[in-house]
VOTORLO-573621 format. One record per atom (N, C-alpha, C): residue in one letter; x, z, y. Coordinates in nm, 2 decimals. Each point is the difference from the previous one (the first is absolute). Example, Ala and Ser with C-alpha at 12.3 -4.5 7.8 and 13.67 -1.06 7.14 Angstrom:
(r "A", (1.32, 0.78, -0.57))
(r "A", (-0.09, 0.00, 0.12))
(r "A", (0.09, 0.00, 0.12))
(r "S", (-0.04, -0.07, 0.11))
(r "S", (0.09, 0.00, 0.11))
(r "S", (-0.08, 0.08, 0.11))
//
This chain:
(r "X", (-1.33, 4.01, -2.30))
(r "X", (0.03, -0.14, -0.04))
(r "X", (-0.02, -0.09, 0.13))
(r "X", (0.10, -0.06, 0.02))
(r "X", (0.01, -0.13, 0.11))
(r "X", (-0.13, -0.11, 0.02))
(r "X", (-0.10, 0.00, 0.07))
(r "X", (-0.09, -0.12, -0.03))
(r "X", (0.06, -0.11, 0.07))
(r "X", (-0.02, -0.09, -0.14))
(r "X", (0.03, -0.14, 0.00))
(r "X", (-0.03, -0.07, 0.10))
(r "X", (0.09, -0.06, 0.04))
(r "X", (-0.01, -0.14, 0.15))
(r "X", (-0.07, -0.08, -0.04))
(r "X", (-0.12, -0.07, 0.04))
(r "X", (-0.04, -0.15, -0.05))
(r "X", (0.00, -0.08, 0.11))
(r "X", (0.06, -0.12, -0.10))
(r "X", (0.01, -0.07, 0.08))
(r "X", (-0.05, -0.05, 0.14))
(r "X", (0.08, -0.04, 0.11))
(r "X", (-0.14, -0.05, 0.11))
(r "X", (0.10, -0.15, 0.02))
(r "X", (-0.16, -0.08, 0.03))
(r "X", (0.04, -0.14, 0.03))
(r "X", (0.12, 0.02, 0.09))
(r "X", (0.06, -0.13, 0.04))
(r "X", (0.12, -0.01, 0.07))
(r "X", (0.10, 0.11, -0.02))
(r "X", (0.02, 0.09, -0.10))
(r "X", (0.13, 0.07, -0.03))
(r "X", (0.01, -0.07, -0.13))
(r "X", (0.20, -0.01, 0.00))
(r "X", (-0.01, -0.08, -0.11))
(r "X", (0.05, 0.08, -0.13))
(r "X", (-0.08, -0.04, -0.10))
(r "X", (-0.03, 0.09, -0.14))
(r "X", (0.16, 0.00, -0.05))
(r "X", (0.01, 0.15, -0.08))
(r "X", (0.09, -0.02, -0.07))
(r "X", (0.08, -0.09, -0.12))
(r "X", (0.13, -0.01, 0.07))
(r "X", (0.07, -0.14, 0.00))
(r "X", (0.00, -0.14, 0.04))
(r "X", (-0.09, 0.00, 0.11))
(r "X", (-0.03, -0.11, 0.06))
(r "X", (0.08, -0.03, 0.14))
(r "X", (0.07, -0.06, 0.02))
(r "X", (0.06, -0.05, 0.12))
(r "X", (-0.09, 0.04, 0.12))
(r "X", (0.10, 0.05, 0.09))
(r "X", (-0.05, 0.03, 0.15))
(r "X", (-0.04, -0.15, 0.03))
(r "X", (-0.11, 0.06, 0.07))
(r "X", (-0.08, -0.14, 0.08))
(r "X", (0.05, -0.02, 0.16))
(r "X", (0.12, -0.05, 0.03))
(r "X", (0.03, -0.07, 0.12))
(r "X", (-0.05, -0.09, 0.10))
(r "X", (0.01, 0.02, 0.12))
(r "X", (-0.06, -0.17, 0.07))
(r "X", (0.06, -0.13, -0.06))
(r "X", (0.14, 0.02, -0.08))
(r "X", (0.04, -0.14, 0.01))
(r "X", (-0.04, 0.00, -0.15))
(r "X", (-0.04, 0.09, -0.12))
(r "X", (-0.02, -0.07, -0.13))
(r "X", (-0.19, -0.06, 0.02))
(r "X", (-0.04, 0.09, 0.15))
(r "X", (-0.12, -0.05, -0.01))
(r "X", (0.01, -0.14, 0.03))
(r "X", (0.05, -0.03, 0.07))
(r "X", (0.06, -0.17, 0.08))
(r "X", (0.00, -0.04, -0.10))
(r "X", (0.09, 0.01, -0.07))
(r "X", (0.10, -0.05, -0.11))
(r "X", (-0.11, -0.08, -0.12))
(r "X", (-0.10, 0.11, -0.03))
(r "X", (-0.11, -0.03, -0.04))
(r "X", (-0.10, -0.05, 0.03))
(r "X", (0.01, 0.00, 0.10))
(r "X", (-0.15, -0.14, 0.13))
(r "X", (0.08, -0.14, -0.06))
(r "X", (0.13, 0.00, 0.08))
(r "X", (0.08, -0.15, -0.07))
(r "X", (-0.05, -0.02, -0.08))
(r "X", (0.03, 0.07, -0.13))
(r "X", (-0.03, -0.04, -0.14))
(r "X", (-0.16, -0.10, 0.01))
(r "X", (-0.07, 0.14, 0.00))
(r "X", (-0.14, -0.08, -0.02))
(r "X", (-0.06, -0.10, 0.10))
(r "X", (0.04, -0.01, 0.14))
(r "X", (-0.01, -0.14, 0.07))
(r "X", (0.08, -0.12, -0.04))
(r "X", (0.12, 0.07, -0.05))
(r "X", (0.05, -0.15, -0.08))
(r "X", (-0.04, -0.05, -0.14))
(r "X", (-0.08, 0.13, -0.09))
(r "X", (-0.11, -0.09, -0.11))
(r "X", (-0.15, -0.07, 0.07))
(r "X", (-0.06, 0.09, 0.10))
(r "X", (-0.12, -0.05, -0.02))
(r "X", (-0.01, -0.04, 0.22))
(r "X", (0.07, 0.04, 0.02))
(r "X", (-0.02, -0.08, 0.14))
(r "X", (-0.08, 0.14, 0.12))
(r "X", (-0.03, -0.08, 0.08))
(r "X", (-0.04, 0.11, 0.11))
(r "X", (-0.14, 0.01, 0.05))
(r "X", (-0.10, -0.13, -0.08))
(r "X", (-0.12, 0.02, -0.01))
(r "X", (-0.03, 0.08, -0.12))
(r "X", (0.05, 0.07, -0.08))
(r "X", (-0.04, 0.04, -0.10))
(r "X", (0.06, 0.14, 0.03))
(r "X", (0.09, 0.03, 0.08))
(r "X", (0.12, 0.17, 0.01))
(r "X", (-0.14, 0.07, 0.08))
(r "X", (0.01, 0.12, -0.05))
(r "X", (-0.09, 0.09, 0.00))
(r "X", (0.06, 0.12, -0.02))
(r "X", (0.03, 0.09, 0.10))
(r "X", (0.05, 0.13, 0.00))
(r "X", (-0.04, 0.12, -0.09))
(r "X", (-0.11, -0.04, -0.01))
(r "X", (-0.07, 0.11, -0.13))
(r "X", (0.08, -0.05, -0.14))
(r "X", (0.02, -0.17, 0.01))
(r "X", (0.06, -0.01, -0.16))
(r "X", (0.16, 0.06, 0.05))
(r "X", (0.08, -0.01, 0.12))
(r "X", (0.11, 0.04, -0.01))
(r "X", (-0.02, 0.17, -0.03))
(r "X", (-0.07, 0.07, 0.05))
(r "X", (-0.02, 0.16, -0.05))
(r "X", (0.01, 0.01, -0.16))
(r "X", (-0.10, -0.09, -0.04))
(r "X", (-0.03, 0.04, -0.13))
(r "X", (0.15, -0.08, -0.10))
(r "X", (0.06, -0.09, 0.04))
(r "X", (0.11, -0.05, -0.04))
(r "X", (0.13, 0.13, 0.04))
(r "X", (-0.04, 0.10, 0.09))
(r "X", (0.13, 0.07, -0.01))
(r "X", (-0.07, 0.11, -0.07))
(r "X", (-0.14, 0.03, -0.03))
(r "X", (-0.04, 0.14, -0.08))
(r "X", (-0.04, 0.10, 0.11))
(r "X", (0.01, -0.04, 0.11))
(r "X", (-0.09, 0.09, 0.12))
(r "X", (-0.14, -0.07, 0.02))
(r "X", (-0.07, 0.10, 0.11))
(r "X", (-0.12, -0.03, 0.10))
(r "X", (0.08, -0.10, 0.15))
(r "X", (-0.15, -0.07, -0.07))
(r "X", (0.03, -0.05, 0.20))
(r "X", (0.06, 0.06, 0.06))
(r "X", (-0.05, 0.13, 0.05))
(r "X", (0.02, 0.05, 0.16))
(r "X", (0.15, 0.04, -0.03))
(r "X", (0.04, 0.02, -0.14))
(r "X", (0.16, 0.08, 0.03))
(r "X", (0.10, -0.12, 0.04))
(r "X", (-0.06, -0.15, 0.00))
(r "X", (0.12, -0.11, 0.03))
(r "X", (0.01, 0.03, 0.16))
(r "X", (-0.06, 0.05, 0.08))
(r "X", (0.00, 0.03, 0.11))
(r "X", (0.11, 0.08, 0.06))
(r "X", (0.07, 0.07, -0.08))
(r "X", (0.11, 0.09, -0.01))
(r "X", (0.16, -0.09, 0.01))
(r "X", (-0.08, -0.13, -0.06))
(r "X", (0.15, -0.06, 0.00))
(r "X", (0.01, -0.18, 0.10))
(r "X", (-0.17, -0.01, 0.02))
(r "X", (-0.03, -0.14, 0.09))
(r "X", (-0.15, 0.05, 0.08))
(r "X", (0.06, -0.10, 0.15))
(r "X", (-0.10, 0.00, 0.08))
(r "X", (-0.18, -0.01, -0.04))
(r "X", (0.05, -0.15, -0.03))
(r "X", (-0.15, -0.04, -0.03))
(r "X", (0.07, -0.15, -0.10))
(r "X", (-0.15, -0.06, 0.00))
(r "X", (0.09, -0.12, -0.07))
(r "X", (0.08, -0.12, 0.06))
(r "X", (0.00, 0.01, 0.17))
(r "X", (0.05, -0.09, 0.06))
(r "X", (0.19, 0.06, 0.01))
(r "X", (-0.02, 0.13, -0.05))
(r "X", (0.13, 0.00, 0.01))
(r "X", (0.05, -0.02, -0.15))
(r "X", (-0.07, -0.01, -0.06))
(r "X", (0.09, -0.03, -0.14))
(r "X", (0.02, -0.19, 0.02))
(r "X", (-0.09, -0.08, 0.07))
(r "X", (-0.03, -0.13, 0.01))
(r "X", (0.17, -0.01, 0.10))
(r "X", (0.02, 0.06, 0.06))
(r "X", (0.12, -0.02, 0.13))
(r "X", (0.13, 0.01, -0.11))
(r "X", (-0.03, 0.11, -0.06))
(r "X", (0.12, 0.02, -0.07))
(r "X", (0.05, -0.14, -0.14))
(r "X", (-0.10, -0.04, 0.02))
(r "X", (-0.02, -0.11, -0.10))
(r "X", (0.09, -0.12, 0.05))
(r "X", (-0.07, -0.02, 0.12))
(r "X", (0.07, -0.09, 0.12))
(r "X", (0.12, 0.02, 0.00))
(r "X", (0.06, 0.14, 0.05))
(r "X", (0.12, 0.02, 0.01))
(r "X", (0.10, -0.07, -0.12))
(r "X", (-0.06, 0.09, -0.11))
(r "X", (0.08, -0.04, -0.12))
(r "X", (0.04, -0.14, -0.03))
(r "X", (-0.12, -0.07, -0.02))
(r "X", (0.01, -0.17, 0.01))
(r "X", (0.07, -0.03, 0.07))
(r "X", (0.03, 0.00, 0.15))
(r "X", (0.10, -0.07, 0.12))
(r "X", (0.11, 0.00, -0.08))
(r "X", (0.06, 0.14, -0.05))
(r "X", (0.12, 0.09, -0.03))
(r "X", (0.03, -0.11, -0.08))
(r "X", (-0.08, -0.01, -0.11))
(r "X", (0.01, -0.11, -0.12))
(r "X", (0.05, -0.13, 0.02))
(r "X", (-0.10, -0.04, 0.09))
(r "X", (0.04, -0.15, 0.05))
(r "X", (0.10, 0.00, 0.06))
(r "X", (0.01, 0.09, 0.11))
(r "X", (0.16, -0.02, 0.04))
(r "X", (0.08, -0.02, -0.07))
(r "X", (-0.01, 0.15, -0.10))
(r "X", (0.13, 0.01, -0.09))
(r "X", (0.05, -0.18, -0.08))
(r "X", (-0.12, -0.04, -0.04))
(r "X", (0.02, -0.14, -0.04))
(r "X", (0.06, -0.09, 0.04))
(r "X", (-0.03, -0.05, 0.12))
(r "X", (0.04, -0.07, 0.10))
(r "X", (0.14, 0.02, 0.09))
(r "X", (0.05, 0.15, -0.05))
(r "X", (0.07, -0.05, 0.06))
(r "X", (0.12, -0.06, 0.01))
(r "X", (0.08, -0.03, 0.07))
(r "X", (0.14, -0.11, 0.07))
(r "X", (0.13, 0.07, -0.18))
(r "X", (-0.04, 0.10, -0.05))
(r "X", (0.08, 0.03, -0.10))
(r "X", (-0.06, -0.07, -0.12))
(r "X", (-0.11, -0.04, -0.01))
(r "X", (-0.04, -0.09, -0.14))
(r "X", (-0.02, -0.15, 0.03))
(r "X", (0.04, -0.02, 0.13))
(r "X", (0.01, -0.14, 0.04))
(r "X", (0.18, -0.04, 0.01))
(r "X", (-0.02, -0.12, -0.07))
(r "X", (0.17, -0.05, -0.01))
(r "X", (0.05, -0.07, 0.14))
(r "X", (0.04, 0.11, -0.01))
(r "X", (0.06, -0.04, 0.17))
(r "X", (0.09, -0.12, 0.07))
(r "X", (0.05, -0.09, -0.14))
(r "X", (0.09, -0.10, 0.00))
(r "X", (-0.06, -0.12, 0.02))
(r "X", (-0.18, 0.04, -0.01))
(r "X", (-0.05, -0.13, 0.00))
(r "X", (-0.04, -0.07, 0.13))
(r "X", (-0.01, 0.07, 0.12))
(r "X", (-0.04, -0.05, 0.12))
(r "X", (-0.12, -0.04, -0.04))
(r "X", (-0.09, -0.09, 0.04))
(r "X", (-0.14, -0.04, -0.02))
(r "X", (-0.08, 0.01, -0.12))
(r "X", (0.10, 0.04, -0.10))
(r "X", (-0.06, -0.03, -0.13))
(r "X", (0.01, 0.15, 0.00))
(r "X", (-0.05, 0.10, 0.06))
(r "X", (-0.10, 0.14, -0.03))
(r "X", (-0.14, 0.00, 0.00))
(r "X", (0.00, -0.13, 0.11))
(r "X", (-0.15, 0.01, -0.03))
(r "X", (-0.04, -0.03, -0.11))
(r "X", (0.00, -0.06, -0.07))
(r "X", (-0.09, -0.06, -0.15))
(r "X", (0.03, 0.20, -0.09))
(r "X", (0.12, 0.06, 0.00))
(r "X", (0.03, 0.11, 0.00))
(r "X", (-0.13, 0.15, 0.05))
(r "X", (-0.03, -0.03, 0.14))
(r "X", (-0.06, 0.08, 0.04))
(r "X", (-0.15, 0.01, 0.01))
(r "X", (-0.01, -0.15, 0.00))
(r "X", (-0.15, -0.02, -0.04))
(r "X", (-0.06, 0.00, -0.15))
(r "X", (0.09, 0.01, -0.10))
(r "X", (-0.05, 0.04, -0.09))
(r "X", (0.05, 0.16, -0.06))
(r "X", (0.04, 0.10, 0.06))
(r "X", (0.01, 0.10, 0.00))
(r "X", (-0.14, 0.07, 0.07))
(r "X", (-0.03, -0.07, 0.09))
(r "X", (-0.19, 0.05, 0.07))
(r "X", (-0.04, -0.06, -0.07))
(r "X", (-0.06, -0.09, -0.05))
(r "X", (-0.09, -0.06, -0.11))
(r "X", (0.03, 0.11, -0.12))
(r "X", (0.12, 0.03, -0.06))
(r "X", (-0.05, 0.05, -0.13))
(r "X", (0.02, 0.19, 0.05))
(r "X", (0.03, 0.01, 0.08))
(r "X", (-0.07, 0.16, 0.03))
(r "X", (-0.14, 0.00, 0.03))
(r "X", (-0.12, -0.12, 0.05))
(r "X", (-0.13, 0.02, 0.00))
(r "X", (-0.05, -0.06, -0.14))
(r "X", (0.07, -0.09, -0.11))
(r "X", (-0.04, 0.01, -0.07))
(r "X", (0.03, 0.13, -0.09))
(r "X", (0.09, 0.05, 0.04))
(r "X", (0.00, 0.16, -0.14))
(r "X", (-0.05, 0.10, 0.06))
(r "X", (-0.05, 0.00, 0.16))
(r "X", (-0.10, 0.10, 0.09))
(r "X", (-0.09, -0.01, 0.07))
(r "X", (-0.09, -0.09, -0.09))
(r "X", (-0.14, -0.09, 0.01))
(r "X", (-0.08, 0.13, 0.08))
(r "X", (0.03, 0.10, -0.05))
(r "X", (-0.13, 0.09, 0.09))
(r "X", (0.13, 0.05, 0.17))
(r "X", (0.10, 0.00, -0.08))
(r "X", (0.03, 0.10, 0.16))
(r "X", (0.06, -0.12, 0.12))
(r "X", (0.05, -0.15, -0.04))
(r "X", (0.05, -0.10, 0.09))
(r "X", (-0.14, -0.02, 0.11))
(r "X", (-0.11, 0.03, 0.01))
(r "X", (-0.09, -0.05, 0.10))
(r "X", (0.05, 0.16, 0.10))
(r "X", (0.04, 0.10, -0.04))
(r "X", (0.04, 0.08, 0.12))
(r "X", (0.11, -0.02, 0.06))
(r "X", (0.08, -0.06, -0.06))
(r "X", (0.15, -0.09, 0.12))
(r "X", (-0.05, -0.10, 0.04))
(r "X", (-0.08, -0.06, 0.01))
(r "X", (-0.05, -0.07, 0.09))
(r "X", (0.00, 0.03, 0.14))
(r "X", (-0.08, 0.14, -0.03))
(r "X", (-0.09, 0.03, 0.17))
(r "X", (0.11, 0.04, 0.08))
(r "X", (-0.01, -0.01, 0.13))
(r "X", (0.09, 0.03, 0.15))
(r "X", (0.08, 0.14, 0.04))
(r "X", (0.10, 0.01, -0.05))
(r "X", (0.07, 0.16, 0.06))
(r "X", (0.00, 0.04, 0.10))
(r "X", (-0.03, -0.06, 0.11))
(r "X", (0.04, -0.01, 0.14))
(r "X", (-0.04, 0.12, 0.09))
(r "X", (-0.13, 0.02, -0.07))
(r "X", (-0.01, 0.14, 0.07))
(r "X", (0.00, 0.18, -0.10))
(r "X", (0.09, -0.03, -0.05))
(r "X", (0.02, 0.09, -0.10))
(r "X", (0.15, 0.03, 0.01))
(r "X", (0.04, 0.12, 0.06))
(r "X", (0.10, 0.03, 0.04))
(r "X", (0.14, 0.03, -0.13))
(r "X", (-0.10, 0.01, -0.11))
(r "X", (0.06, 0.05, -0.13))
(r "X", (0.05, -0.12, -0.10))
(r "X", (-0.11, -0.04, 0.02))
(r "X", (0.00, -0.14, -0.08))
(r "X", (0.08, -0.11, 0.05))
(r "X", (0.01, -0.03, 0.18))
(r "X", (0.05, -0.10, 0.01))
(r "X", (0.14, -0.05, -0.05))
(r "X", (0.08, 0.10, 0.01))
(r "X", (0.13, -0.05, -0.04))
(r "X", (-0.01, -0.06, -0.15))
(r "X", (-0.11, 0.06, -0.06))
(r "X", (-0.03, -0.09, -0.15))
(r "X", (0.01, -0.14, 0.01))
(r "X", (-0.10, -0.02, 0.08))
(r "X", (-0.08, -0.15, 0.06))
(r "X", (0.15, -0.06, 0.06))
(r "X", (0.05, 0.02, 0.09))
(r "X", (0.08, -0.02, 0.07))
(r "X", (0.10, -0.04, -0.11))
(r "X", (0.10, 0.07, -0.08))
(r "X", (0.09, -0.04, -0.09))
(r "X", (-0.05, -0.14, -0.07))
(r "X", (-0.08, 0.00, -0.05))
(r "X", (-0.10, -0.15, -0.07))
(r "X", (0.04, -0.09, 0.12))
(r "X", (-0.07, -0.01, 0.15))
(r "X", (0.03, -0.09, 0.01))
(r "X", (0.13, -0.06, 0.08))
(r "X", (0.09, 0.13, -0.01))
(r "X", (0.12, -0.02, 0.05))
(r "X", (0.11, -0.11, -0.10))
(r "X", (-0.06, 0.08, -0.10))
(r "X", (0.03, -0.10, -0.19))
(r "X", (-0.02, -0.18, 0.01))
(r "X", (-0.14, 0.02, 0.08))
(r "X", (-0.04, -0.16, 0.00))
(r "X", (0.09, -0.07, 0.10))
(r "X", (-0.02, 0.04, 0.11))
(r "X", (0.11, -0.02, 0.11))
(r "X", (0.13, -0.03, -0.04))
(r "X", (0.07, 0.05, -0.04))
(r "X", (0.16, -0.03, -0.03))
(r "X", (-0.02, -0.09, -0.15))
(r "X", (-0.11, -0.01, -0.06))
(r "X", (0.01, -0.12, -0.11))
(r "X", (-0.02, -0.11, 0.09))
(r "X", (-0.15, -0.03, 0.03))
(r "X", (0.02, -0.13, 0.09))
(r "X", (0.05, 0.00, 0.15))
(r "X", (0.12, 0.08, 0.00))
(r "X", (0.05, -0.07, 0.08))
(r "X", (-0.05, 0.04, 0.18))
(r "X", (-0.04, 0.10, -0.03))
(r "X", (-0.13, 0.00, 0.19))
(r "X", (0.15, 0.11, 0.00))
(r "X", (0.05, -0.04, 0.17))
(r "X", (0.05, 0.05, 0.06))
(r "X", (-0.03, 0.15, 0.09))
(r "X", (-0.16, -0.05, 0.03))
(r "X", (-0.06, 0.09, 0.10))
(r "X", (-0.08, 0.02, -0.04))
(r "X", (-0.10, 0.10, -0.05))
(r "X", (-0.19, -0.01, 0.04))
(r "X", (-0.04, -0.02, 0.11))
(r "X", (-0.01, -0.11, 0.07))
(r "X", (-0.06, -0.08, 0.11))
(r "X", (-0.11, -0.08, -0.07))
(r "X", (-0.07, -0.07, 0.12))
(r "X", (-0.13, -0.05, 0.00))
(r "X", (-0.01, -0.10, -0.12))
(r "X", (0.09, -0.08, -0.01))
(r "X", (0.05, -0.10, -0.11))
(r "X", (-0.04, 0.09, -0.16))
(r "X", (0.15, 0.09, 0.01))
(r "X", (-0.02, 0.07, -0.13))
(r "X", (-0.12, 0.03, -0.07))
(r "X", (-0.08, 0.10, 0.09))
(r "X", (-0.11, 0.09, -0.04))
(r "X", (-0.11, -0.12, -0.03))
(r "X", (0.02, -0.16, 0.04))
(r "X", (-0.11, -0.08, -0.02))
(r "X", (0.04, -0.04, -0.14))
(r "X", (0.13, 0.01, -0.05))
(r "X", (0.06, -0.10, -0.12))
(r "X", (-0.04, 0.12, -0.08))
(r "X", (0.05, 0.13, 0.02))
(r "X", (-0.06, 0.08, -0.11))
(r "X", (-0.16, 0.01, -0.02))
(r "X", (-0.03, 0.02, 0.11))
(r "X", (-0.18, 0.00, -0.06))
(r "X", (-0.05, -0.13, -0.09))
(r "X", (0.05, -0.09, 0.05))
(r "X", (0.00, -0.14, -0.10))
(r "X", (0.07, 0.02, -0.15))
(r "X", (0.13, 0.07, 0.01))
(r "X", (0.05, -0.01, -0.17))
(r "X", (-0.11, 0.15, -0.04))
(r "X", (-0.04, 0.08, 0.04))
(r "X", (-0.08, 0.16, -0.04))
(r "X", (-0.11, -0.08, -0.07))
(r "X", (-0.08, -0.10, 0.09))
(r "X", (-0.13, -0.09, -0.03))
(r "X", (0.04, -0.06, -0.13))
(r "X", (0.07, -0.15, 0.00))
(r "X", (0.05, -0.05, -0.13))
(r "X", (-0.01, 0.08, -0.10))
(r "X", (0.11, 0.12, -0.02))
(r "X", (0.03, 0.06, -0.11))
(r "X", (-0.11, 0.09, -0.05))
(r "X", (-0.06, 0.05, 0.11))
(r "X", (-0.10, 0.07, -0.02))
(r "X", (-0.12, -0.09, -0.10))
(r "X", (-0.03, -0.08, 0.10))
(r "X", (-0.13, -0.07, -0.02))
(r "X", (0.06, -0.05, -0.19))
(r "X", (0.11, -0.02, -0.01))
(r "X", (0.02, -0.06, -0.16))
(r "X", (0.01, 0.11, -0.08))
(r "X", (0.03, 0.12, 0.02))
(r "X", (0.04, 0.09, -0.11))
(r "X", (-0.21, 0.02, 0.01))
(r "X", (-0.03, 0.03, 0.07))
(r "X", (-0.19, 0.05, 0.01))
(r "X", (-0.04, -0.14, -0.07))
(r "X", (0.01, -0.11, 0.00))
(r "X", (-0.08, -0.11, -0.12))
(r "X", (0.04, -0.01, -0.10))
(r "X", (0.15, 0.08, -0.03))
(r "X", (0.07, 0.00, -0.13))
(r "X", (-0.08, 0.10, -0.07))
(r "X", (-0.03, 0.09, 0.06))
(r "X", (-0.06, 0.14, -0.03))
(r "X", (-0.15, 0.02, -0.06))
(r "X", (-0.07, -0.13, 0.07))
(r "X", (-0.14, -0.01, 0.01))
(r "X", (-0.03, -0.11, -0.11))
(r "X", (0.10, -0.08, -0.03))
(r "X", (-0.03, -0.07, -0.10))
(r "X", (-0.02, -0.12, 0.06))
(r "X", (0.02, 0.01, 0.12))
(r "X", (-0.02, -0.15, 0.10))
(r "X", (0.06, -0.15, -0.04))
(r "X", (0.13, 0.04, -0.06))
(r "X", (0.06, -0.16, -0.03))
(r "X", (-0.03, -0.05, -0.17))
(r "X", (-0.13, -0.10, 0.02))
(r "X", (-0.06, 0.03, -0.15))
(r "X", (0.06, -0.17, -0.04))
(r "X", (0.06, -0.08, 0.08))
(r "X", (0.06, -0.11, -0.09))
(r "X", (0.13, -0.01, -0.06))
(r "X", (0.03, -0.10, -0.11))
(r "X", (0.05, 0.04, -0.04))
(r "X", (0.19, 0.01, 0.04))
(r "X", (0.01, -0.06, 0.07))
(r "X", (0.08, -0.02, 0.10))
(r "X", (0.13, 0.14, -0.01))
(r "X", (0.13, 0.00, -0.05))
(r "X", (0.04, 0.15, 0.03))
(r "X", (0.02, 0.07, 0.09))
(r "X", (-0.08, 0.10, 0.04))
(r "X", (0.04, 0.12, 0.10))
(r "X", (0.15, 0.04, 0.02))
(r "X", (0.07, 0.00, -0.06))
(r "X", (0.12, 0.04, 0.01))
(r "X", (0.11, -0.09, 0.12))
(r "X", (-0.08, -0.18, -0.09))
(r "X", (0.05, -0.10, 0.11))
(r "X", (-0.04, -0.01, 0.10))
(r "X", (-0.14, 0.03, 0.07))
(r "X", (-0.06, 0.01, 0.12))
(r "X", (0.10, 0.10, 0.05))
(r "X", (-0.02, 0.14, -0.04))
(r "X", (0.12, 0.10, 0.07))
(r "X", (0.12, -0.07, 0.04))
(r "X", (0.06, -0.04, -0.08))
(r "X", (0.15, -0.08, 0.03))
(r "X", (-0.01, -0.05, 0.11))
(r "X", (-0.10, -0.12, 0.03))
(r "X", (-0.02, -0.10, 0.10))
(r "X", (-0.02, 0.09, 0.09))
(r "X", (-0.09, 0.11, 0.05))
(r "X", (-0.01, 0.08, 0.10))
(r "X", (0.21, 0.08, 0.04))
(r "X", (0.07, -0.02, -0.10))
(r "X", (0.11, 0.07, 0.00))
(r "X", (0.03, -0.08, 0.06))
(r "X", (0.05, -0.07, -0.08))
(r "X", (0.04, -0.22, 0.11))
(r "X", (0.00, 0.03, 0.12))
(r "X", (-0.14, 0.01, 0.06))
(r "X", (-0.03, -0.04, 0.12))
(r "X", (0.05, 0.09, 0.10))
(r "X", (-0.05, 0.12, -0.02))
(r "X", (0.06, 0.10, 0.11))
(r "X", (0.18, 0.03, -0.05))
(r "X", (0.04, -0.10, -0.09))
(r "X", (0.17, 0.01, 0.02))
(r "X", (0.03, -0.11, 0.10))
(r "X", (-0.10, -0.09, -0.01))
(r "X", (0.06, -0.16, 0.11))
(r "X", (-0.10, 0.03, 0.10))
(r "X", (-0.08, 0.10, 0.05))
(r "X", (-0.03, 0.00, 0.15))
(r "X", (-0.16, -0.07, 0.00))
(r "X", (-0.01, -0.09, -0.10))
(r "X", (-0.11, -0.09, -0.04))
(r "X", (-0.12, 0.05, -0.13))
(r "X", (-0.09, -0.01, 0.07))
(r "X", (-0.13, 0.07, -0.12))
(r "X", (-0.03, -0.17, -0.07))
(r "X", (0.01, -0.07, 0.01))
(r "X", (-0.03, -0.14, -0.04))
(r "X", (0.11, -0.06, -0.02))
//
């Protein structure tokens, strides 16, 4: 008589889906986009796929590479968003009010993963063209000809703005009662007329 196989952690039980690097991904997303990335814990993603720790190891580095791949994914997203094909191309200046609220409501529906498009691609040979597409996006909305010294000063100024408003939106920061929607607008106003005031 044949003795019976039992089971061992990280093989997956009968009828259970092969466990790949990308459904492991696939499943980091998930639970960083319920509970965020102070709370993501590789032991809960083991035990969320029915293995041991050590066997995620088979399909990711460590946790900084499931964190990269997070990064990646987000850019991909925001790009995808943003880009020159969901913007109406007939409107000349009026993409901006367009493009700035397509980044505002991708960090509002990816409250945990939008603080990783933030950070700098520049020395990430993989990632940059991510980074790079975004702000090639902003470039041909407002208008910058070149990335020269000018440019790179106006975008770190519109990155600041929008940034700094979606993070007080987020924090609970704008507590009067004043509409947020209409402050947004006015910020839209202004960077369409060249003028913050």
């Amino acid at each position: 008589m044949a003795k019976k196989i039992k089971h061992k952690p990280g093989r997956p039980k009968k009828g259970q889906n092969q466990i790949t690097r990308e459904s492991v991904l696939d499943l980091a997303w998930d639970l960083i986009m319920e509970q965020g990335f102070a709370e993501f814990r590789l032991a809960g993603l083991a035990e969320n796929l029915g293995i041991r720790t050590p066997s995620l190891y088979n399909h990711i580095r460590d946790l900084e590479d499931v964190r990269r791949e997070m990064k990646r994914r987000s850019l991909q997203i925001l790009g995808d968003r943003l880009s020159l094909e969901n913007l109406n191309p007939n409107q000349g200046r009026k993409r901006i009010p367009e493009f700035l609220n397509l980044y505002r409501s991708f960090a509002k529906s990816h409250p945990n993963m939008y603080p990783l498009t933030i950070e700098s691609t520049e020395s990430d040979l993989e990632l940059k063209p991510l980074g790079d597409r975004i702000l090639f996006l902003c470039m041909e909305v407002f208008g910058f000809q070149s990335l020269d010294e000018t440019a790179v000063h106006r975008i770190r100024i519109l990155r600041s703005l929008l940034h700094g408003f979606i993070v007080l939106e987020e924090a609970g920061g704008f507590g009067r009662t004043e509409s947020i929607e209409d402050s947004f607008q006015k910020i839209t106003e202004s960077l369409e007329s060249g003028r913050l005031w």
